[in-house]
C-alpha positions as CSV (number, residue, x, y, z in Angstrom):
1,X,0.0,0.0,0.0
2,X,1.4,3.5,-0.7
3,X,1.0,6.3,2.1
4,X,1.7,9.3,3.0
5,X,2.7,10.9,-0.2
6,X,-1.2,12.5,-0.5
7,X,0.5,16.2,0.2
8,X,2.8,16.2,-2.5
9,X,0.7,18.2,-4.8
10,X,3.3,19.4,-7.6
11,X,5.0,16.0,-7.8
12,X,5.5,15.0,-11.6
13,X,7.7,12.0,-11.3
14,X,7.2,9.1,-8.8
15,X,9.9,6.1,-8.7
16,X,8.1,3.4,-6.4
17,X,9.3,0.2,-8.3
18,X,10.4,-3.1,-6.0
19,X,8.4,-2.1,-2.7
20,X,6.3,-5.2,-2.4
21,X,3.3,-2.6,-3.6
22,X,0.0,-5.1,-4.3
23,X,-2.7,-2.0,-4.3
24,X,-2.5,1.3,-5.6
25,X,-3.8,3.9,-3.3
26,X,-3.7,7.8,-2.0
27,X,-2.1,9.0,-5.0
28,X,-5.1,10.3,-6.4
29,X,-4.4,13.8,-5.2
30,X,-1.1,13.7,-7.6
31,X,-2.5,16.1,-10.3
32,X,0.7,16.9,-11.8
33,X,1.9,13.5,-12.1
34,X,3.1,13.2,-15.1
35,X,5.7,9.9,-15.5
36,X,5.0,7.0,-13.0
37,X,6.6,3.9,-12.1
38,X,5.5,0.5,-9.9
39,X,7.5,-2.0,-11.9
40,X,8.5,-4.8,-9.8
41,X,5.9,-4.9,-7.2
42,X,3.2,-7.2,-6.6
43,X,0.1,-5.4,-8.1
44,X,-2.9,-7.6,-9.6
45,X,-5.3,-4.4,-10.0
46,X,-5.1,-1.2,-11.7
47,X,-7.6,0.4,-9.3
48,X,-6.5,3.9,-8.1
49,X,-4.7,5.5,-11.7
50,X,-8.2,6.7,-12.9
51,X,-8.0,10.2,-11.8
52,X,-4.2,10.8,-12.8
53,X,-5.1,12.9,-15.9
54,X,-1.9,14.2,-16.8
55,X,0.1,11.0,-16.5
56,X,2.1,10.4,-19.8
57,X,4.0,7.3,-18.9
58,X,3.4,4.3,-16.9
59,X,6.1,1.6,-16.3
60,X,4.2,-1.7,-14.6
61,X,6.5,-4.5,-15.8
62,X,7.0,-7.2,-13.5
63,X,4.0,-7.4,-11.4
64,X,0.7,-9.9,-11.3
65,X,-1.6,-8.4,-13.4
66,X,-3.4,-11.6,-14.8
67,X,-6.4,-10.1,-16.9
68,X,-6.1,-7.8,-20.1
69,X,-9.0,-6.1,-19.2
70,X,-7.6,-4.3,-16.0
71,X,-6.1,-2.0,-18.5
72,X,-9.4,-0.7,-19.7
73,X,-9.1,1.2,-16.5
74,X,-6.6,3.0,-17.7
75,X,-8.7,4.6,-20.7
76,X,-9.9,8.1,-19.0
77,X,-6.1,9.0,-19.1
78,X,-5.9,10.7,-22.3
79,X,-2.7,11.9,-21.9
80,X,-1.0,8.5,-21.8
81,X,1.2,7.7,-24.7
82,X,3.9,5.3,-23.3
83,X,2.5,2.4,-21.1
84,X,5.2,-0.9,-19.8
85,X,3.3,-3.7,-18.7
86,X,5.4,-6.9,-20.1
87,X,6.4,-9.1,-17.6
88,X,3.3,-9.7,-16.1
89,X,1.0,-12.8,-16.8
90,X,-1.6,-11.5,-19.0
91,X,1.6,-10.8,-21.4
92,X,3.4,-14.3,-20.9
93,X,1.1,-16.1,-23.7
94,X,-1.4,-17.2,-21.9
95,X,-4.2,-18.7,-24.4
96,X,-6.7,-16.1,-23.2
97,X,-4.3,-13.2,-23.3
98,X,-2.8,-13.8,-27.1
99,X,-3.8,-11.0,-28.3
100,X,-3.2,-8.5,-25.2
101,X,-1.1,-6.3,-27.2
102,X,-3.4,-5.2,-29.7
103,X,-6.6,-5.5,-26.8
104,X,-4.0,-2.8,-25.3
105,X,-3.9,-0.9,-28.4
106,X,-7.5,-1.0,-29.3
107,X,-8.9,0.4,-25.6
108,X,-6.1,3.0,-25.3
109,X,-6.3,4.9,-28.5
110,X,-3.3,7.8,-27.3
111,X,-0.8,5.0,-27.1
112,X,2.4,5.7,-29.4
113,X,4.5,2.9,-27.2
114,X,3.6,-0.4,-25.2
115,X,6.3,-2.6,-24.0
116,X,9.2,-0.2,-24.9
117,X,7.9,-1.0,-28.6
118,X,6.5,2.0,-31.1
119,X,3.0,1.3,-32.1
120,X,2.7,1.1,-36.0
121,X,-0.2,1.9,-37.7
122,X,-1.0,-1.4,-38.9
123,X,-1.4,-2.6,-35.1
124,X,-3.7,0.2,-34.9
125,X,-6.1,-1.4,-37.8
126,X,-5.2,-5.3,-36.5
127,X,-6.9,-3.8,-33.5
128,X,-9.7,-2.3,-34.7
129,X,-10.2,-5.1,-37.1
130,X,-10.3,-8.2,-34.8
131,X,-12.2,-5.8,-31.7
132,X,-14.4,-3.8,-33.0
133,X,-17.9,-5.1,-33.0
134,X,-17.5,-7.6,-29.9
135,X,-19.7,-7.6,-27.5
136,X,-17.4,-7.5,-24.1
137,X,-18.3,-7.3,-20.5
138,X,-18.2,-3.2,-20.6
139,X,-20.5,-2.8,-23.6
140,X,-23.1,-4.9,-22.1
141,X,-22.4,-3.4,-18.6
142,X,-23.8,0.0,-20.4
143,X,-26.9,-1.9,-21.6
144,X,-27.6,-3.6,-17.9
145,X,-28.6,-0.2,-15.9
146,X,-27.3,-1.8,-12.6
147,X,-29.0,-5.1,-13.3
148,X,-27.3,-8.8,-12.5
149,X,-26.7,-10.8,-15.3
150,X,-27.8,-13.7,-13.5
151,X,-31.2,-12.1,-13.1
152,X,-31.4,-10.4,-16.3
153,X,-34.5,-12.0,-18.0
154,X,-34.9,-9.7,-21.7
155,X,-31.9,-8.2,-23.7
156,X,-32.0,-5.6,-26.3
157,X,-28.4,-5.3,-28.3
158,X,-30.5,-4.7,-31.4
159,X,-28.8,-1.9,-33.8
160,X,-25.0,-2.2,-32.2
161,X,-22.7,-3.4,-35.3
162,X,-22.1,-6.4,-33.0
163,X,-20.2,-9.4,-35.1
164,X,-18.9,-11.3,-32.2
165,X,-19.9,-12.2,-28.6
166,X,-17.2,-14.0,-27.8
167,X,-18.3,-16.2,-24.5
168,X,-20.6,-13.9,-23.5
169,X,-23.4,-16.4,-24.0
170,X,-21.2,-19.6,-23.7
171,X,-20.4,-19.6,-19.6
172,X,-23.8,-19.5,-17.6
173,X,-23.5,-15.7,-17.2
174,X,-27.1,-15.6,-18.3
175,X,-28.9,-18.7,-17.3
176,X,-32.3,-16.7,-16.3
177,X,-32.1,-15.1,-20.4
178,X,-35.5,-15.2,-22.0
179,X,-35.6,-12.9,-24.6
180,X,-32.7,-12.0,-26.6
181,X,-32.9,-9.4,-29.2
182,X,-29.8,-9.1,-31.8
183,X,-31.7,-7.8,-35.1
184,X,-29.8,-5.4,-37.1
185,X,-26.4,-6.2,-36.2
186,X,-23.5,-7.8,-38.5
187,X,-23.7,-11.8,-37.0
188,X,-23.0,-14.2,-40.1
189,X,-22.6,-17.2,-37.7
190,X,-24.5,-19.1,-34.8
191,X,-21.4,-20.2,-33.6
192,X,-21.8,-17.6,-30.1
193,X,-24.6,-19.0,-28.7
194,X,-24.2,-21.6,-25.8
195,X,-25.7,-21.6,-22.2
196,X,-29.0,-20.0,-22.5
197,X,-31.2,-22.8,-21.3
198,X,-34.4,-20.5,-20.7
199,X,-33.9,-18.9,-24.1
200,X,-37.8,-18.8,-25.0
201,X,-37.4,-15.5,-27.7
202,X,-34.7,-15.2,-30.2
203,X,-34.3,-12.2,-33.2
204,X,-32.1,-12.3,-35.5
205,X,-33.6,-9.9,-38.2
């Protein structure tokens, strides 16, 4: 845990790398913050960066972050061009982590460098090509207004330029599911659909 730093208001570089860190807290107040580094700690979550606005580079090598999707925290950071996260096991090759890089690159658009590697352009449309149009856990969190999945019972993702779902119906998330509507959207296989035992009402228009 990181304390009693909460003062320094006009810090814009903060070295905390190889202090056994595992949470990142009370440096929200850091406005100024500008270059930041935790590599070598033992951080799993990227709760507590979301308010750094002016942070340009972020060094994070060498910790536990598992899942790929903890960097979608990092997206109301506009400033950020220059992110270091390899070394941690969402970047090892994991099967469900192949294609962290360009997850990296499609979620944080003001990237120029990941891993101490220049982003080229033709990441930039890898990206776009294999994510855009998913359907991932934060699109459909935007579509739940506070509801469980597990209670959810209808579903409108009708009109969304959705192509691929990947699990989302394929793991029990949505066991209660009655009616599912996915007309006007860019499916061209069936291939998504799994656990939806209670599925009484599908479109497909």
């Amino acid at each position: 845990m990181i304390q009693n730093i909460e003062s320094l208001k006009y810090l814009k570089k903060l070295e905390l790398g190889s202090n056994q860190i595992r949470r990142i807290t009370n440096i929200n107040t850091l406005q100024n913050l500008t270059q930041l580094s935790l590599e070598n700690n033992e951080i799993s979550r990227l709760d507590g960066l979301e308010e750094l606005h002016n942070l340009m580079e972020l060094y994070l090598g060498n910790n536990l972050i598992a899942d790929v999707k903890e960097t979608i925290k990092l997206q109301d950071l506009q400033r950020l061009i220059i992110l270091d996260i390899s070394g941690n096991p969402m970047s090892s090759g994991a099967a469900n982590n192949l294609n962290y890089r360009i997850y990296c690159i499609y979620h944080l658009r003001k990237l120029r460098v990941l891993d101490g590697m220049s982003i080229d352009p033709s990441e930039h449309f890898e990206a776009k090509e294999t994510f855009s149009g998913r359907l991932t856990d934060e699109i459909l969190s935007t579509r739940l207004s506070g509801k469980k999945l597990n209670d959810l019972k209808d579903l409108d993702l009708s009109n969304s330029k959705l192509r691929d779902f990947e699990d989302m119906f394929d793991n029990s998330k949505m066991p209660n599911l009655r009616d599912l509507n996915l007309t006007g959207n860019l499916m061209s296989s069936m291939r998504c659909f799994g656990f939806l035992p209670n599925l009484k009402i599908l479109r497909l228009r």
